[in-house]
Structure formats: structure tokens, C-alpha cells
C-alpha positions as CSV (number, residue, x, y, z in Angstrom):
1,X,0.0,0.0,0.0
2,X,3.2,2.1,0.8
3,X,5.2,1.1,-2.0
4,X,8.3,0.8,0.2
5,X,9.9,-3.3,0.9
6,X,9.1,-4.4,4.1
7,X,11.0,-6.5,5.9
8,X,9.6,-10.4,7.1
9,X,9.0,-8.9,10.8
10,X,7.4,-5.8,9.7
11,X,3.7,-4.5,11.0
12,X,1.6,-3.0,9.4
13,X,-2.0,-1.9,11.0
14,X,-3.5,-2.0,7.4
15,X,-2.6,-5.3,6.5
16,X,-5.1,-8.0,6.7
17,X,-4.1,-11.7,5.8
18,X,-6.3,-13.7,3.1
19,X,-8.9,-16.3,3.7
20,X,-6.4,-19.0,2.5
21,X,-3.6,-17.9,4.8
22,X,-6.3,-18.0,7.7
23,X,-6.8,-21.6,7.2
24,X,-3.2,-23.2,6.8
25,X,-2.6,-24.9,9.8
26,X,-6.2,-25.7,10.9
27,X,-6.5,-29.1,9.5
28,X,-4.2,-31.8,9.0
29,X,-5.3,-33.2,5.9
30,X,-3.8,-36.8,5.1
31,X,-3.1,-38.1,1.3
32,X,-4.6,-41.1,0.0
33,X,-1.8,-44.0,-1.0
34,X,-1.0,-44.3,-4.9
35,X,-2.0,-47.7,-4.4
36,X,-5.5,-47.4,-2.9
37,X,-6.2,-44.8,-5.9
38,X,-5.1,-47.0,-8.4
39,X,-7.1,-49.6,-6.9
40,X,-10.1,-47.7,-6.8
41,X,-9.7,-46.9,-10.8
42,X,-8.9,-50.2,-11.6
43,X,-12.5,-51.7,-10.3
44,X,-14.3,-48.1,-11.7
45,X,-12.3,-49.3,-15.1
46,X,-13.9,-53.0,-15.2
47,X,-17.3,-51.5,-14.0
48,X,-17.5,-49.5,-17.3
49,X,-16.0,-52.3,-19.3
50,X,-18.9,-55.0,-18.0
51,X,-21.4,-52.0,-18.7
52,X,-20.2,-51.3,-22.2
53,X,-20.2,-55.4,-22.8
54,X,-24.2,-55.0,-21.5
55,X,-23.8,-56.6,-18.2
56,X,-26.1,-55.4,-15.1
57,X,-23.4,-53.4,-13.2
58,X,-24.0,-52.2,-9.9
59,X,-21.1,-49.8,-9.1
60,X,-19.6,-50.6,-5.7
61,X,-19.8,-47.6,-2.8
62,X,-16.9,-45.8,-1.8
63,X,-17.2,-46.8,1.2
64,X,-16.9,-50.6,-0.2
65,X,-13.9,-50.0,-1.6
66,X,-11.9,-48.3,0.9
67,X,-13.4,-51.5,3.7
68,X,-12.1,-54.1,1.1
69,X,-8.6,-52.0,-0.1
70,X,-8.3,-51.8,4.0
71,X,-8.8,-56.1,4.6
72,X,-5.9,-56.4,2.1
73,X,-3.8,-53.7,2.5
74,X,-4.1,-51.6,5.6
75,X,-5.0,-48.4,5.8
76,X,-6.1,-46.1,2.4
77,X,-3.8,-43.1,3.9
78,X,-0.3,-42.1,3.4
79,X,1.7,-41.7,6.0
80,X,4.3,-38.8,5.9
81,X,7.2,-38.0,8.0
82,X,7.2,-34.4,8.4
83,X,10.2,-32.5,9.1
84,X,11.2,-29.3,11.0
């Protein structure tokens, strides 16, 4: 607003952080593993493939497929080491 650099520790009374910026920090999202995604395409791929060939298809929930990925393969999640 001043046109002048300010330096990282600087304060200003007129600044006002973004909506965005508010959030970081709030949540600790968590990232689905390659391997469960790839899964899930996989089945959503032979779905459309017994469709196109005119078989009944009844799509499975998402909720299915995560509760059988999980019986064979742990959790769906990542896990991440996070470092300082």
C-alpha cells in the first residue's frame, strides 16, 4: 500500500491476511496412498467395461472400496514423516 519493501517482521496496522492464509494450519489433511487410488480406478475401469459389454453393473460404494482396499492392504492413507 506504501510502495516501500518491508522487511519479514514488519507490521503494518492496514494489513489484513487472506482467507487461504487464515486456514493453513487448521486441519491436517492426510493423502490417500497411490496404491488405494489406483485400486479404486482399476475396479471403476472394469465396471465401465462389463457396462459397455451389457452386463447389469452395480457400481460398488466408496465406502466398499476403501473396507475391502483396507482387509488387504491396511489403511487407504499415506503416512508422511514431516520435518522441521
Amino acid at each position: 500500500m506504501h510502495d516501500r519493501d518491508v522487511s519479514p517482521m514488519g507490521v503494518c496496522c492496514l494489513w489484513e491476511m487472506n482467507q487461504t492464509m487464515r486456514r493453513v494450519g487448521m486441519n491436517l489433511g492426510r493423502v490417500k496412498r497411490h496404491e488405494y487410488l489406483m485400486y479404486v480406478l482399476a475396479v471403476r475401469e472394469q465396471e465401465d467395461l462389463e457396462e459397455l459389454a451389457g452386463q447389469p453393473v452395480k457400481p460398488k460404494s466408496l465406502l466398499q472400496l476403501r473396507q475391502e482396499f483396507e482387509r488387504k492392504h491396511g489403511s487407504i492413507y499415506a503416512y508422511l514423516l514431516l520435518f522441521e
